[in-house]
SERO-4910 file (N, C-alpha, C, O; in steps of 0.05 Angstrom, whole numbers):
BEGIN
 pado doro    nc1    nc2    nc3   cac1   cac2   cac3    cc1    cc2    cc3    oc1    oc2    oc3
  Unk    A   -254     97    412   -248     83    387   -221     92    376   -215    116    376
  Unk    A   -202     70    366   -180     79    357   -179     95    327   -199     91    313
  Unk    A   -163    108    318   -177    117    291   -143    116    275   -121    120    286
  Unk    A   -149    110    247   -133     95    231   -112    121    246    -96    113    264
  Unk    A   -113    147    239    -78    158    253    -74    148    267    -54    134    262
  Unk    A    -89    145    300    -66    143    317    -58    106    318    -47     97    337
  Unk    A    -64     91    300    -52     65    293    -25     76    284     -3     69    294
  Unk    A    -28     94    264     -6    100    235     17    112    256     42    110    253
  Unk    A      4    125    277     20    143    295     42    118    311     66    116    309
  Unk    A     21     98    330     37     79    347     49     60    328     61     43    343
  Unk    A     53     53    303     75     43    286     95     51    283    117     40    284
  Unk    A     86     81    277    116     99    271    131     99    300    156     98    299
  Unk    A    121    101    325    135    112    347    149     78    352    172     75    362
  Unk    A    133     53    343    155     31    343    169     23    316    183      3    315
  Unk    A    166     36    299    189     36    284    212     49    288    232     39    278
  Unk    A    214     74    303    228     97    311    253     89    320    268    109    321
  Unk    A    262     72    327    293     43    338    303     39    323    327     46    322
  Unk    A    291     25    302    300     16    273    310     37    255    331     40    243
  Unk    A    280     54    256    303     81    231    327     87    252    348     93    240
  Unk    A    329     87    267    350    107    280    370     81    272    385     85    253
  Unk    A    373     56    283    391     33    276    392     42    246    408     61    249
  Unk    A    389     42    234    389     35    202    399     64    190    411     63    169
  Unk    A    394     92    203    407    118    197    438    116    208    459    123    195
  Unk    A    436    105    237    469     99    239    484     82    222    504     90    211
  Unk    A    477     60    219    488     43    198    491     56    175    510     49    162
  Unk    A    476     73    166    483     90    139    464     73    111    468     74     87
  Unk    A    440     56    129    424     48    114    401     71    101    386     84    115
  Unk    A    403     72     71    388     92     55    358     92     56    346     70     57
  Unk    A    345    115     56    314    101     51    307     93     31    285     82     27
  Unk    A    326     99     13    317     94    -21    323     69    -21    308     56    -37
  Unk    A    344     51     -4    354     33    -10    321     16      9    307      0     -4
  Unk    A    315     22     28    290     14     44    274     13     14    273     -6     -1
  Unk    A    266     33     11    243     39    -18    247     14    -34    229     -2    -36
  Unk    A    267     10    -44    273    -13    -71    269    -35    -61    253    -48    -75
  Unk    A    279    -48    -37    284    -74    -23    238    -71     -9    230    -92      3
  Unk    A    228    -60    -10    201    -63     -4    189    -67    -28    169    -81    -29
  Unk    A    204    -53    -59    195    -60    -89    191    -88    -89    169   -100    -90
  Unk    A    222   -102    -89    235   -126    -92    217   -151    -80    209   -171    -90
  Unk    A    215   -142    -60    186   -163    -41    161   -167    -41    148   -184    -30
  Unk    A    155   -140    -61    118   -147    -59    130   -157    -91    111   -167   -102
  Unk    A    151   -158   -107    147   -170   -126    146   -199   -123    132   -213   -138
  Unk    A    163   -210   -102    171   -235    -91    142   -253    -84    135   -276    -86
  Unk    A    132   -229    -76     99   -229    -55     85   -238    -76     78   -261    -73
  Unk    A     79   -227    -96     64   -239   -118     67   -266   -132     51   -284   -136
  Unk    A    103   -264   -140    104   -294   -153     95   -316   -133     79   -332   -143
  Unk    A    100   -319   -109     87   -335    -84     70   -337    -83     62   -360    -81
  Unk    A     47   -312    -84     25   -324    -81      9   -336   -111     -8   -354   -112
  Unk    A     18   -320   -130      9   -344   -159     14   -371   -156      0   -390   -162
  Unk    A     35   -368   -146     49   -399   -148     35   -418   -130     34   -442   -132
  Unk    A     23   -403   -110     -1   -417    -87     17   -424    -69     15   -446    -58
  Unk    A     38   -404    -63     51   -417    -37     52   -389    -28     66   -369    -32
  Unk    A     23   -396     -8     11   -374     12     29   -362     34     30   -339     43
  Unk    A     40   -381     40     48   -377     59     75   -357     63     77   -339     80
  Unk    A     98   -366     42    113   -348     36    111   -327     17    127   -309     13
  Unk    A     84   -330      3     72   -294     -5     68   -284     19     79   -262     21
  Unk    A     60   -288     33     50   -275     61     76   -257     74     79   -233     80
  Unk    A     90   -278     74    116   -269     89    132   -249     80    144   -233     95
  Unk    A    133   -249     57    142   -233     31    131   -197     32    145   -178     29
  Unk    A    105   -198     35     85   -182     32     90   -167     57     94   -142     56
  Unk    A     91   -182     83     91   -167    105    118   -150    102    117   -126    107
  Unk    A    142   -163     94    161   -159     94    166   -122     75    180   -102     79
  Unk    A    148   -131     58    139   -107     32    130    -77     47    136    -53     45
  Unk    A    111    -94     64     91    -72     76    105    -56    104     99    -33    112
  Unk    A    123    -74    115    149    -58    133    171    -34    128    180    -14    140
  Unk    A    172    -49     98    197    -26     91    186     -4     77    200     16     74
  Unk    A    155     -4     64    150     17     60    145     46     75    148     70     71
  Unk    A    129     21    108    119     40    123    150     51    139    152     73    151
  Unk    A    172     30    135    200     38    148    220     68    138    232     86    150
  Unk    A    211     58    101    228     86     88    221    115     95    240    127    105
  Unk    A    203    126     93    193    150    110    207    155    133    223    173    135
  Unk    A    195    131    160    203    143    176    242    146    181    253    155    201
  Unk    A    252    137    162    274    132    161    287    162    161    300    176    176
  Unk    A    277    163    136    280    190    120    275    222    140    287    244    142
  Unk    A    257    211    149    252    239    170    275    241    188    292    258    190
  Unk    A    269    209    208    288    212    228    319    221    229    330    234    246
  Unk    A    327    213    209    350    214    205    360    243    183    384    247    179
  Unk    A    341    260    172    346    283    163    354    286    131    366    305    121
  Unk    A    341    259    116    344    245     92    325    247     76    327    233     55
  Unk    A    303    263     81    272    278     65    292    288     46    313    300     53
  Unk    A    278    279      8    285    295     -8    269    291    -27    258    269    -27
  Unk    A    266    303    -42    251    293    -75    242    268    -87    223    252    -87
  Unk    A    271    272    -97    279    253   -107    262    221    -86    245    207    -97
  Unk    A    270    218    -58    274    198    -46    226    197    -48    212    177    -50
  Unk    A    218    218    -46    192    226    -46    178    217    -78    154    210    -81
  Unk    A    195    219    -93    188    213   -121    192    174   -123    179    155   -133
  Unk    A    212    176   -113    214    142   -124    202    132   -109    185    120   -122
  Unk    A    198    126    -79    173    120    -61    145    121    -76    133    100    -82
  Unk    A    136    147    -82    111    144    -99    103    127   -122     82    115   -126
  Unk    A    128    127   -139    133    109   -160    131     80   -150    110     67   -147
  Unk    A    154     71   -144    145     43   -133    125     28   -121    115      7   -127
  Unk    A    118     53    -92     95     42    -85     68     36    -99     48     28    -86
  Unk    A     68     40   -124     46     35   -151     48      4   -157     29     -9   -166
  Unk    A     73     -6   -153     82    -33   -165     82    -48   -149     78    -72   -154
  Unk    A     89    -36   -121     81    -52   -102     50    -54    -90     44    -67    -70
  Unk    A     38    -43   -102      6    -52    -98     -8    -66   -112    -30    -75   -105
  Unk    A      4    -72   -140      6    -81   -161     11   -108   -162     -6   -125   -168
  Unk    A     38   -115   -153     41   -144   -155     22   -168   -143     12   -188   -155
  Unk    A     20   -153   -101      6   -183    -88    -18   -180    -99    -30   -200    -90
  Unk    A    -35   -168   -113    -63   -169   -118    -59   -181   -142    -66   -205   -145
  Unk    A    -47   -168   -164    -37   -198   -193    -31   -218   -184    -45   -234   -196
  Unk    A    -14   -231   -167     -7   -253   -150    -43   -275   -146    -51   -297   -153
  Unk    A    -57   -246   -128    -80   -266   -120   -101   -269   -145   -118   -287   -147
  Unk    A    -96   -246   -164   -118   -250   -185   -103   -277   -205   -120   -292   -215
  Unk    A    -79   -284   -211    -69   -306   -223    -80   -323   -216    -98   -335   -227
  Unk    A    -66   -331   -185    -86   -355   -163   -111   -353   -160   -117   -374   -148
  Unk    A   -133   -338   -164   -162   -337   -172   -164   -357   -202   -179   -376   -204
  Unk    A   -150   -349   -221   -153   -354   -249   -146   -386   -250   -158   -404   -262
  Unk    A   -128   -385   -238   -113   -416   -238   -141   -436   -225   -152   -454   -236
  Unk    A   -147   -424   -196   -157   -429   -178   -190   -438   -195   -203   -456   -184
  Unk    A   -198   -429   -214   -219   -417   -223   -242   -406   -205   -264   -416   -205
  Unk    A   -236   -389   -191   -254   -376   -167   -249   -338   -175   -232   -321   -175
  Unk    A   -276   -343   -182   -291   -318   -195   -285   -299   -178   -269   -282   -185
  Unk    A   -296   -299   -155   -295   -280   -123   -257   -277   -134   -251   -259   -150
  Unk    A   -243   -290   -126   -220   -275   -115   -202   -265   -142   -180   -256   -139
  Unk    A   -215   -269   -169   -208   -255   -190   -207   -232   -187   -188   -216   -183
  Unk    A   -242   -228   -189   -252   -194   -190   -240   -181   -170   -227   -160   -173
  Unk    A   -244   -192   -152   -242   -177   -121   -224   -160   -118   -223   -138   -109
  Unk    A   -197   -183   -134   -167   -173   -131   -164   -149   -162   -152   -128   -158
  Unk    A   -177   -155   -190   -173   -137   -204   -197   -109   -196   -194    -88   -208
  Unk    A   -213   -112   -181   -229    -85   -170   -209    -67   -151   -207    -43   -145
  Unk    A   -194    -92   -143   -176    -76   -118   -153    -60   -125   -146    -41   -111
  Unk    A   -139    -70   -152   -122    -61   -164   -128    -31   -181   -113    -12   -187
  Unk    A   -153    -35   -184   -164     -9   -199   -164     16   -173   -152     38   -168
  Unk    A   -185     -2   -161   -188     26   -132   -162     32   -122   -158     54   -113
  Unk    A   -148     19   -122   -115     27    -98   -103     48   -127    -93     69   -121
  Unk    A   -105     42   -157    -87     64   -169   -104     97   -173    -93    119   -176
  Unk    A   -133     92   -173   -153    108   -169   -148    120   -149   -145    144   -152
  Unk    A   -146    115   -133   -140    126   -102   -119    146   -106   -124    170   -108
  Unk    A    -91    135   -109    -64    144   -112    -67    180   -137    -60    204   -136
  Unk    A    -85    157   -158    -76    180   -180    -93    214   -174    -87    237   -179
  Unk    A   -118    197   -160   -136    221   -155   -119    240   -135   -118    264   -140
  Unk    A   -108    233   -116    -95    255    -96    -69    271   -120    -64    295   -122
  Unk    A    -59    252   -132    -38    258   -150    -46    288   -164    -39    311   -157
  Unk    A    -65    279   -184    -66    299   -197    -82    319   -187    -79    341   -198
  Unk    A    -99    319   -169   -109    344   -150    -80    356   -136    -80    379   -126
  Unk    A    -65    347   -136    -39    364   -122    -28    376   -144    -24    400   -144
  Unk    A    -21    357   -170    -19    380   -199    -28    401   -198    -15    421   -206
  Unk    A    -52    404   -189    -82    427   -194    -71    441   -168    -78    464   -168
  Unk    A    -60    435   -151    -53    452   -135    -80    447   -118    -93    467   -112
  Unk    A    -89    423   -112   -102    424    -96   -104    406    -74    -99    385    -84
  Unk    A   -107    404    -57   -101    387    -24   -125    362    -31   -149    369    -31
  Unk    A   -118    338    -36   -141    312    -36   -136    297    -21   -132    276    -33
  Unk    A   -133    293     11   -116    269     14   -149    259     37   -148    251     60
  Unk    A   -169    262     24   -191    259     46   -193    225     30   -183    215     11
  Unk    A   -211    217     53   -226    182     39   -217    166     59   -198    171     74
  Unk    A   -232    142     60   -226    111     78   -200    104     78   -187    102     99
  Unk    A   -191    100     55   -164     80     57   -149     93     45   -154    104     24
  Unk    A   -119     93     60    -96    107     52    -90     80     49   -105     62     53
  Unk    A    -61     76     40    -33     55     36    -35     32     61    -38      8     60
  Unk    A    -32     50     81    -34     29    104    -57     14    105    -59    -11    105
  Unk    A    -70     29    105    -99     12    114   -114     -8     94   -133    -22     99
  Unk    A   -102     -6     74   -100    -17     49    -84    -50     45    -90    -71     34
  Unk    A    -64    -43     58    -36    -59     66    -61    -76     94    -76    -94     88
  Unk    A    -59    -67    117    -72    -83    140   -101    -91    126   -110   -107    143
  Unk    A   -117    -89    110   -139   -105    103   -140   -130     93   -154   -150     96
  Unk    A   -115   -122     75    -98   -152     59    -84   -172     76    -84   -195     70
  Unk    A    -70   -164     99    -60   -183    110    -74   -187    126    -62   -200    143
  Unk    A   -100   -182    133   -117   -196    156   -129   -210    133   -132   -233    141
  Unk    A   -135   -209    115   -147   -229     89   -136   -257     96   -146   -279    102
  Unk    A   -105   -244     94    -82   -271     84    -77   -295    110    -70   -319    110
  Unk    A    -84   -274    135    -78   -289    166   -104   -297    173   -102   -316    189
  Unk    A   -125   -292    169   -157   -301    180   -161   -319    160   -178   -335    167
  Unk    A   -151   -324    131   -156   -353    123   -184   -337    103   -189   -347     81
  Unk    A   -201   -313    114   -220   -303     99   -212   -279     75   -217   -255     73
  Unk    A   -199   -293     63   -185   -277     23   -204   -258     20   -204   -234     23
  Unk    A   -220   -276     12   -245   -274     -4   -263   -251      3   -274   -237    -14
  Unk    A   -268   -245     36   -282   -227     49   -263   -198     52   -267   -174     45
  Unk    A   -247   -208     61   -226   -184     62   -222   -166     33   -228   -142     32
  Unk    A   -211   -180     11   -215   -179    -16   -239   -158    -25   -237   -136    -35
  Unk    A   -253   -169    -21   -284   -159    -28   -296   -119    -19   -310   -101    -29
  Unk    A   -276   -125      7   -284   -105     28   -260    -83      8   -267    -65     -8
  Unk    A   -233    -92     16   -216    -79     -1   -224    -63    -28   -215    -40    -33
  Unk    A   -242    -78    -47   -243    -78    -66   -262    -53    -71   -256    -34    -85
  Unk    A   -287    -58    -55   -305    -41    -52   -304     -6    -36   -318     14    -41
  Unk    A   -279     -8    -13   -267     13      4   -246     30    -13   -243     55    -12
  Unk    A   -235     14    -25   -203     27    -47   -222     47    -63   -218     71    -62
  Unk    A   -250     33    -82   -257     47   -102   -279     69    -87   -284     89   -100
  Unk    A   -291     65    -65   -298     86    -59   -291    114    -44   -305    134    -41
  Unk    A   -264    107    -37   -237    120    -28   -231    144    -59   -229    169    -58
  Unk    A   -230    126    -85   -225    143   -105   -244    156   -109   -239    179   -117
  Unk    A   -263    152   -106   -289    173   -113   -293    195    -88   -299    218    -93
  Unk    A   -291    189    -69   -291    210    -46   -275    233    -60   -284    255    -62
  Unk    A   -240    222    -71   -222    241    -71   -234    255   -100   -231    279   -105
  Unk    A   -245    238   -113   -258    253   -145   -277    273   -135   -275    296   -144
  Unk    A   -298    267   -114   -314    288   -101   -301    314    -94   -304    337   -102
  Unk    A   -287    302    -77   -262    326    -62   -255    349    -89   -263    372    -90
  Unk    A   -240    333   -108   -240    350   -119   -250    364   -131   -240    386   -132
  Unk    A   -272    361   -146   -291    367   -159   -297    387   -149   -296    407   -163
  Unk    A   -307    389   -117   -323    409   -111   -296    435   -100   -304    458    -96
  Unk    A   -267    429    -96   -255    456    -98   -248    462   -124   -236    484   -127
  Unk    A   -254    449   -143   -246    453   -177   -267    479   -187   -263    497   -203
  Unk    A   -295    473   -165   -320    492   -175   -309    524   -163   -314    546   -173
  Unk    A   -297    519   -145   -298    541   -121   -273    562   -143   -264    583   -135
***
């Protein structure tokens, strides 16, 4: 059985061309970071607007340059703070938008399912984020649970490509928030120790 690393692993080793193209060119990862902001914002107005198709495009496009900036940053010897700080930051907004996107188009849509689904999902994905966050404040290691960023990212676009929102959605919705509670467990129990 494949297991979410070594997916995370065979992305990075074919992304590994590109950062190197894009480190010679003297392309930034920060500048990667903003231009992946810029698109899941894009990603959202599209899909409110119910034009699926180029939310889709948008999104994937989102979910490239996030997983791109990193490896950018390593390869090319461009790891810093700063570039670690605004990555984290953004990537909040960028999880943010395509799910407001689909909860608008629920609302519009009037379909209950892909309202909640998408504002449950929005909750669990910042739950997720903030729980590791502030356990690292505490000085403490959280990064255990189901769904990291990626896997988070590939649930949604098999949603958006299988035509099944709604199921995918649901799954998301239910995995993100029990992801935050794992990491609330996590911590909890080295908080006792």
């Amino acid at each position: 059985m494949i297991s979410s690393t070594d997916i995370k692993l065979k992305i990075q080793e074919l992304l590994k061309p590109f950062a190197e193209l894009a480190g010679s060119i003297g392309v930034s990862p920060n500048v990667i970071t903003i231009l992946g902001f810029l698109f899941s914002i894009f990603s959202g107005i599209a899909i409110a607007l119910s034009n699926l198709t180029l939310g889709v495009i948008f999104f994937t496009i989102s979910g490239l340059c996030d997983m791109l900036d990193g490896i950018v940053a390593r390869v090319n010897g461009k790891t810093t703070n700063f570039g670690s700080f605004l990555d984290s930051f953004l990537d909040r907004y960028a999880d943010f938008f395509p799910l407001a996107g689909i909860a608008t188009l629920g609302f519009y849509l009037q379909d209950f399912n892909l309202f909640i689904f998408s504002l449950l999902s929005i909750v669990g994905s910042f739950a997720t984020s903030y729980a590791r966050a502030k356990a690292e404040s505490l000085g403490l290691e959280c990064k255990v649970g189901l769904l990291e960023r990626p896997e988070r990212f590939f649930i949604l676009l098999a949603g958006f490509l299988t035509g099944f929102l709604v199921e995918f959605l649901s799954i998301l919705a239910i995995l993100s928030n029990f992801t935050a509670f794992q990491r609330l467990i996590c911590a909890m129990e080295k908080l006792r120790k």
